[in-house]
Structures are given as C-alpha cells and as structure tokens.
C-alpha beads as a LAMMPS data file, in Angstrom:
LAMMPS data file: protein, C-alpha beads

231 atoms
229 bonds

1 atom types
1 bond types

-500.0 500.0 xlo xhi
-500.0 500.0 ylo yhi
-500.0 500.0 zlo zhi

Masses

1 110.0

Atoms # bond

1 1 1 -12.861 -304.459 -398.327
2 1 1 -10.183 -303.959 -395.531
3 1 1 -10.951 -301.580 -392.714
4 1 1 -8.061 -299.738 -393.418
5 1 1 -8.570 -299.485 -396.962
6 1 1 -11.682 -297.468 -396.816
7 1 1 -10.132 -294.890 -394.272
8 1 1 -8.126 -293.874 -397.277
9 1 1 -10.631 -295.073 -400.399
10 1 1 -11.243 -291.605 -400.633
11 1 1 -8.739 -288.667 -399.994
12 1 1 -9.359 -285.183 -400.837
13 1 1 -7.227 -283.216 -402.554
14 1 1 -4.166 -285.393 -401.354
15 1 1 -4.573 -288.546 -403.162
16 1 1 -7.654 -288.045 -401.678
17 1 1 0.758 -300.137 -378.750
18 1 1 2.402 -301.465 -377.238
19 1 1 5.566 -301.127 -379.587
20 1 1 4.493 -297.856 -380.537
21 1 1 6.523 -294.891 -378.756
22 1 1 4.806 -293.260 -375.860
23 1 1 5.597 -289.838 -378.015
24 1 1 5.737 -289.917 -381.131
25 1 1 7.850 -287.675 -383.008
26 1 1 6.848 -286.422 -386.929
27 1 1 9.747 -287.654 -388.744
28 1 1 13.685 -287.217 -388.671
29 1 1 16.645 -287.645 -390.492
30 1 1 16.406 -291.563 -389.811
31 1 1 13.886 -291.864 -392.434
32 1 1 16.184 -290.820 -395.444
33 1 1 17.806 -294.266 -394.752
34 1 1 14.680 -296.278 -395.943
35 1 1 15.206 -295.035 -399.546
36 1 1 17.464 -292.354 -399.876
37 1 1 21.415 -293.540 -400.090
38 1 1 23.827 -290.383 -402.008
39 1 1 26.352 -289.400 -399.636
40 1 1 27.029 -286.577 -398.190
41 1 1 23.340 -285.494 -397.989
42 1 1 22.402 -282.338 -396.009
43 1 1 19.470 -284.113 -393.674
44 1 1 18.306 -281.365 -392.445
45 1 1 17.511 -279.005 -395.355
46 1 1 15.734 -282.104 -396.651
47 1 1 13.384 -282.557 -393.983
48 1 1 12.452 -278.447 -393.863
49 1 1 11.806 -279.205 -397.583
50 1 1 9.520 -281.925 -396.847
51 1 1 8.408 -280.465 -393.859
52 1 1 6.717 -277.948 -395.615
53 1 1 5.088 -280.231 -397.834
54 1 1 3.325 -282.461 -395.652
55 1 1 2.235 -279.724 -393.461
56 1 1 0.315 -278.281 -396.061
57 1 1 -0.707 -281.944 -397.267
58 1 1 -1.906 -282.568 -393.293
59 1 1 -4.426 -279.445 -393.329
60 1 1 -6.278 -280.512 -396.360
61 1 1 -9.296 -281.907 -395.314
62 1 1 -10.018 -285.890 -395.087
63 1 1 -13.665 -287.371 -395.915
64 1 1 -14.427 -290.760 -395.126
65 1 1 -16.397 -292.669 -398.055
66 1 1 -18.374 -295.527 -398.021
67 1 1 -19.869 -297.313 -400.883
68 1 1 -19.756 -293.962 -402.658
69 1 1 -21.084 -291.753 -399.470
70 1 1 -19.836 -289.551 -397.251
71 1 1 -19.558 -290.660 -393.401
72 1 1 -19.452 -288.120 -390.880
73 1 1 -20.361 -290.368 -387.476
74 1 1 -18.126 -293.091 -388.338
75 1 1 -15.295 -295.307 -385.372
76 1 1 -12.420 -294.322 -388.247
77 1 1 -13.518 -290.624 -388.096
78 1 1 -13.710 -290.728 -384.881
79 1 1 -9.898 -292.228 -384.370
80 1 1 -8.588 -289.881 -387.154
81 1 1 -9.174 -286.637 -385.151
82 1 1 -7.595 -287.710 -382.498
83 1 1 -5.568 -290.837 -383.466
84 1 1 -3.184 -291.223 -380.065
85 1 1 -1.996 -289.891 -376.914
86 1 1 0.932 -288.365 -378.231
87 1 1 -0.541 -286.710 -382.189
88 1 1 -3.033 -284.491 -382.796
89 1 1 -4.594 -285.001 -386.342
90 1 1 -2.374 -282.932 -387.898
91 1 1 0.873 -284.308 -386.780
92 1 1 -0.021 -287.860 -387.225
93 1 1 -0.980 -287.116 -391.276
94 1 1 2.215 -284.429 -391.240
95 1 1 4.496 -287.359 -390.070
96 1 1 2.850 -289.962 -392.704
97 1 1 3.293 -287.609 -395.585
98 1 1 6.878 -287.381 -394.307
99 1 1 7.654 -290.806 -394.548
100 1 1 6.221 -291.430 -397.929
101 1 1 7.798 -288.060 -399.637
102 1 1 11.277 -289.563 -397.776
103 1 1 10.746 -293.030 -398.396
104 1 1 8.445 -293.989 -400.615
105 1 1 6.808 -295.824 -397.467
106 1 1 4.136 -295.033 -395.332
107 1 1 3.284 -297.542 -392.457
108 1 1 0.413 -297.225 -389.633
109 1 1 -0.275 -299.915 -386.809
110 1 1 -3.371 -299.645 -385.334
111 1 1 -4.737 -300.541 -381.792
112 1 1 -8.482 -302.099 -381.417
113 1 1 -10.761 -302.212 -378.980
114 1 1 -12.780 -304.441 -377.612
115 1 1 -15.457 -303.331 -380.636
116 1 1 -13.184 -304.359 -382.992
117 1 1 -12.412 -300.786 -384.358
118 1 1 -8.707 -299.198 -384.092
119 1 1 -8.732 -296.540 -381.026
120 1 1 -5.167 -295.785 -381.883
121 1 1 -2.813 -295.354 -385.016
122 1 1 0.731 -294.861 -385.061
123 1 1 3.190 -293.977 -388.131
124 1 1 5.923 -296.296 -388.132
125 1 1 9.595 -294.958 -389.083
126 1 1 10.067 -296.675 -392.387
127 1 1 13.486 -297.657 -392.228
128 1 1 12.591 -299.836 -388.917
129 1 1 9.970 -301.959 -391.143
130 1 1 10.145 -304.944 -393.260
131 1 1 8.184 -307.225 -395.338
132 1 1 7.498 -310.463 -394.137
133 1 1 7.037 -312.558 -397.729
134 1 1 4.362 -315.022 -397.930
135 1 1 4.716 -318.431 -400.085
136 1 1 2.487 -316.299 -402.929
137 1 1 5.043 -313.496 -402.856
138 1 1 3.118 -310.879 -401.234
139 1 1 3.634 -310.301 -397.944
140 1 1 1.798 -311.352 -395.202
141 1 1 2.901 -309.373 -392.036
142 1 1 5.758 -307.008 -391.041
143 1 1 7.924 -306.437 -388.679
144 1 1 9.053 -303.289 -387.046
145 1 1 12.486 -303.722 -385.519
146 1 1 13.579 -301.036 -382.841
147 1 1 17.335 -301.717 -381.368
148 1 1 17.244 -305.783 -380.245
149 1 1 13.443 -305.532 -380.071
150 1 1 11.351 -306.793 -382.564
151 1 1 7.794 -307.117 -383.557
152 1 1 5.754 -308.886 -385.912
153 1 1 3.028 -307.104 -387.224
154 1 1 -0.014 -309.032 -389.691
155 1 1 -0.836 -307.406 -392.624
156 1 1 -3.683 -309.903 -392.791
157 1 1 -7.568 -310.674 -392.220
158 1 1 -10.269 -308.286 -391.182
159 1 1 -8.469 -306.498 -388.277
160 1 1 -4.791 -306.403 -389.466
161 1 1 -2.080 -304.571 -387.353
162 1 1 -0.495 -302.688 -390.166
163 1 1 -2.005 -301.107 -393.359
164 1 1 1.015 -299.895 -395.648
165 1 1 0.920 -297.295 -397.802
166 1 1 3.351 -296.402 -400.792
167 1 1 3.967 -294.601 -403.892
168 1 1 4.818 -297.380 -407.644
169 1 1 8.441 -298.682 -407.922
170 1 1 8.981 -300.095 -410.792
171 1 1 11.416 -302.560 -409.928
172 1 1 10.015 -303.729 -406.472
173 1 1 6.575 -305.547 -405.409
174 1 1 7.005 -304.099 -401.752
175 1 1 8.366 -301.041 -400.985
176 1 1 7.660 -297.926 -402.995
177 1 1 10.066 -295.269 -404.997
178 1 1 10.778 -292.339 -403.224
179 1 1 10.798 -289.053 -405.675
180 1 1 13.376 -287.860 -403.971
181 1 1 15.295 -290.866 -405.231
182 1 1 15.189 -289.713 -408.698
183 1 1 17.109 -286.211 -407.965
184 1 1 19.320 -288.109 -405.633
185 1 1 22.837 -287.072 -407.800
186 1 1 21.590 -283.696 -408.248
187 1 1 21.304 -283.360 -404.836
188 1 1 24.389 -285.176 -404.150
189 1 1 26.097 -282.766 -406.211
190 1 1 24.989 -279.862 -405.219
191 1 1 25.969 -280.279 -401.463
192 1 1 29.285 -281.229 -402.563
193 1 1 29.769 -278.062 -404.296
194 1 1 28.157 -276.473 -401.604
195 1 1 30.361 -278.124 -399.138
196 1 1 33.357 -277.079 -401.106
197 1 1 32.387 -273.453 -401.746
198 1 1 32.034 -273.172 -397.795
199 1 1 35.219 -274.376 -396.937
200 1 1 37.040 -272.233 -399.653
201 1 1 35.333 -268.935 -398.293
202 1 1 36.469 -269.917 -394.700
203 1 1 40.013 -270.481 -395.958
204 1 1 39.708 -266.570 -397.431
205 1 1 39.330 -267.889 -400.691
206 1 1 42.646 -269.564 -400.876
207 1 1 42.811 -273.398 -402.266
208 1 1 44.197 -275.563 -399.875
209 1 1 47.376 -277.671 -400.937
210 1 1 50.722 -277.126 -400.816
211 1 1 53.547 -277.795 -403.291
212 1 1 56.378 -279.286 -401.488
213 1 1 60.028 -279.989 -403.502
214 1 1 62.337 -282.739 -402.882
215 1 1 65.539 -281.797 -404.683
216 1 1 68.127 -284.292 -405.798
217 1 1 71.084 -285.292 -402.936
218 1 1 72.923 -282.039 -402.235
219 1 1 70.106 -280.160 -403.459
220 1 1 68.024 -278.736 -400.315
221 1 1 65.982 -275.896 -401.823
222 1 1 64.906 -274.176 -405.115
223 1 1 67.262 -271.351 -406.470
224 1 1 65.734 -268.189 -406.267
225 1 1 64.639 -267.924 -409.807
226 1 1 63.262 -270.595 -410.107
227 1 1 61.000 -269.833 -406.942
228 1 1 60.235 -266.742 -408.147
229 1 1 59.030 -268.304 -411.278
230 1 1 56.932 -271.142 -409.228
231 1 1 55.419 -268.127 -407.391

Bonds

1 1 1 2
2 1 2 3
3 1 3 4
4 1 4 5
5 1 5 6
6 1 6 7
7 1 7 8
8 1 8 9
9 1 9 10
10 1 10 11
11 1 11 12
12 1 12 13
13 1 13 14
14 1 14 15
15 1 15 16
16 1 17 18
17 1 18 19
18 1 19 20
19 1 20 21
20 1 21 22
21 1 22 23
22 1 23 24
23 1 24 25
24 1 25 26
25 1 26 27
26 1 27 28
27 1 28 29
28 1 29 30
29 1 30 31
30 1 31 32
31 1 32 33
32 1 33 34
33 1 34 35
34 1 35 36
35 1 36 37
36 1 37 38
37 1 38 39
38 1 39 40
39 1 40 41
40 1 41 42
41 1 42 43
42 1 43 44
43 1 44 45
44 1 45 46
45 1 46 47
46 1 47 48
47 1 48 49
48 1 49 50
49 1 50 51
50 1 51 52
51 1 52 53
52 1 53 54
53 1 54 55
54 1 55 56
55 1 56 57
56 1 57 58
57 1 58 59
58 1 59 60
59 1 60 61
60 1 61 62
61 1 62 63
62 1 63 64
63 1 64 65
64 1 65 66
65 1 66 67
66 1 67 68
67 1 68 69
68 1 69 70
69 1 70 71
70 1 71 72
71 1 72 73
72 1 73 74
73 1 74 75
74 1 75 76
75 1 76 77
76 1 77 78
77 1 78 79
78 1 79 80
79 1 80 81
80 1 81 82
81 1 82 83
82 1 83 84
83 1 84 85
84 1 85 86
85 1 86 87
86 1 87 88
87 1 88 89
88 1 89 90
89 1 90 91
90 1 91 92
91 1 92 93
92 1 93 94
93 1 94 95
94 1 95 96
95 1 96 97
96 1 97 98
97 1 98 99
98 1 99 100
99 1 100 101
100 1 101 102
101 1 102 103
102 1 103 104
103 1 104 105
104 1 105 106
105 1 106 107
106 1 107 108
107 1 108 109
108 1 109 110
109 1 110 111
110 1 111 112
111 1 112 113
112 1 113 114
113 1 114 115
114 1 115 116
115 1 116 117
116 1 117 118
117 1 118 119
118 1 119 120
119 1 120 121
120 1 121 122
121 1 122 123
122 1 123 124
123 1 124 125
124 1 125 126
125 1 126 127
126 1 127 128
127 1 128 129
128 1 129 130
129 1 130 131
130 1 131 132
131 1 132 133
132 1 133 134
133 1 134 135
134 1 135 136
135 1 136 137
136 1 137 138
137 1 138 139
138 1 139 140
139 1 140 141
140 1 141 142
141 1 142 143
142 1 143 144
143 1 144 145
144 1 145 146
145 1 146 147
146 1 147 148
147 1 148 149
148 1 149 150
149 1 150 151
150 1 151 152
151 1 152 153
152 1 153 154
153 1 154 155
154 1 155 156
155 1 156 157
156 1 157 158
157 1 158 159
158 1 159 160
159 1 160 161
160 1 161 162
161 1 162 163
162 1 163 164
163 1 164 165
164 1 165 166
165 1 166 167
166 1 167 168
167 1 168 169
168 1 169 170
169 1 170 171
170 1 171 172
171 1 172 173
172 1 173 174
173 1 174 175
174 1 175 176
175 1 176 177
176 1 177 178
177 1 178 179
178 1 179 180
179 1 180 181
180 1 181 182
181 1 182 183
182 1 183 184
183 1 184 185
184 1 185 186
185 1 186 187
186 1 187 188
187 1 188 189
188 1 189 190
189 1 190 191
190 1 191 192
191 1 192 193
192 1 193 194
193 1 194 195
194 1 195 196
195 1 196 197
196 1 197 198
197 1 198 199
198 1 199 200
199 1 200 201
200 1 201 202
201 1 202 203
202 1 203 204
203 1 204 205
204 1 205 206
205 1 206 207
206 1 207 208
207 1 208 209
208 1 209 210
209 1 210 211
210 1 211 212
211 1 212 213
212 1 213 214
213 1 214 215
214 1 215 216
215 1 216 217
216 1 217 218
217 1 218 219
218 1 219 220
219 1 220 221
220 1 221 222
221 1 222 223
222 1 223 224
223 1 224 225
224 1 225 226
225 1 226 227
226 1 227 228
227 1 228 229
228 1 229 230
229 1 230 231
C-alpha cells in the first residue's frame, strides 16, 4: 500500500517544495471556484461557515495505523506534527478540511528526504490542480498551475508527489462533489434576497424606479387629476 495511503488508513473521528508557497495560507475565497459556481455568492460568510468546521475537524486527534496497530514512533507521525515551515498541525489539517468541505478536493504534495520519507506536506488550493489522465483513464500525475507557472506533479509509484483526497461524485472519476454544491440555489437565493433587502432598507424602504410619461405631441405633462390619481 501507498505511503500516503496509510497516513490516512485510519482517521479518528474524522473519517478517521519547491512550488509550494513559502507561507502557506488556510484557505480563501479562491477555493469556491474549484466546485462551487451560483452567482452572487457571499465568499466570505462561506468560509467563517467552513471555517468553523474544519477547525473543530483539525483538533480531533489523528492515529497512525499499520496493519491493524497503532504507531506512535513512526517518519509520517513525525511529519504530521509539524508538517512545514509555514503550518503548525493544526492549520495544515484546518486548511485540508477547507478545501474538501469547499471543493470536494483535497490535495497534499509532499517533500522527501534523502530516507525516502516526506519531511514536508503542503495543501494545494484546489482550483490550481488538475488531473493528468492516463491511457487507462485514471490519472497518473497532476499538475498545479500558479499564474504562467506550472508543475507536474506524479500521482504514481512508491514515493508519489501528490496523494489526493476527495469526497464520491457521482458523475465524475476525478474530482469529488462538494456538499456545498447541493445547496448551491438555496444559497444563491438567499443572498439575492439578502442583497435586495439591504439595498431597500438603505433606500428608507422606498422601491427604486421611476414612472416617467411621454404624452402625445402637444401633450407635455399629466393633468392634475390624473396625477393625483397616479399618486
């Protein structure tokens, strides 16, 4: 089995680089391009909401299994407490749990060393990633695109760059269904109204329009009762 797939055979309670920025950030409103697409969305109530979710998710406790036992002195152990320069434990699962509960997509490039364990992992943005498809339809490596830059990341043999996680879609063999994506007219309609309510109180509760009358030739106003009536 995969390296990467027995940091995360076992999760508890949770489903129990070069390329990589010098400090990374937990997640932003970029993400809710990767799956999310309703207009007039309000980012940033979306990310508090999430926010709040992978926080909690991130101090739940992770144990490492192996063949059915628990691994206290183990490299991935090791590299999950502290897992780079710019994340503490914490922020790097917070920012993970982000993407997926945005996305649908959670990505994580690892750094070896010269052991042949990862020293370093990184969560990718998930709207900077794509699947590279091999001839079998699966893919076979990824790459992570930032501005004109871009990287190609193996998904492939016993030290691959990038282990990606996500949640089932049931119309697509690689990316995964965000939940948000299900609620994403309710939400959608619910800013709008929002929106509008907002803009009605600031305009003292008065609709916005105007009613404007084009008489016939010779005609340049309404008479008075019949503006009194209008009124």
């Amino acid at each position: 089995m995969r390296l990467f797939n027995r940091i995360f055979e076992k999760k508890t309670a949770v489903a129990s680089a070069n390329l990589a920025p010098k400090r990374p950030t937990s997640f932003g409103s970029g993400a809710l391009a990767a799956g999310l697409h309703w207009s007039g969305q309000d980012g940033l109530s979306l990310i508090r909401a999430v926010k709040l979710i992978a926080e909690a998710a991130a101090a739940v406790p992770l144990t490492c299994m192996l063949r059915g036992k628990r691994i206290d002195a183990h490299p991935l152990v090791s590299v999950l407490k502290s897992p780079n320069h710019g994340q503490t434990k914490a922020d790097f699962l917070e920012a993970l749990y982000g993407q997926i509960l945005l996305s649908g997509n959670g990505y994580i490039k690892a750094v070896y060393n010269s052991d042949g364990h990862p020293s370093e992992l990184y969560t990718l943005r998930s709207e900077r990633v794509s699947a590279v498809i091999g001839q079998d339809g699966w893919p076979v490596a990824y790459d992570y695109t930032v501005g004109a830059h871009k990287q190609r990341l193996t998904a492939e043999g016993s030290h691959p760059d990038i282990c990606h996680i996500r949640s089932f879609h049931p119309q697509n063999d690689h990316s995964g269904f965000s939940a948000l994506q299900a609620a994403a007219r309710a939400i959608d309609v619910h800013n709008g109204a929002s929106a509008w309510s907002k803009a009605l109180l600031e305009n003292a509760a008065r609709p916005s329009g105007a009613l404007v009358y084009r008489g016939h030739e010779g005609q340049g106003s309404l008479p008075d009762t019949q503006y009194d009536r209008l009124v």
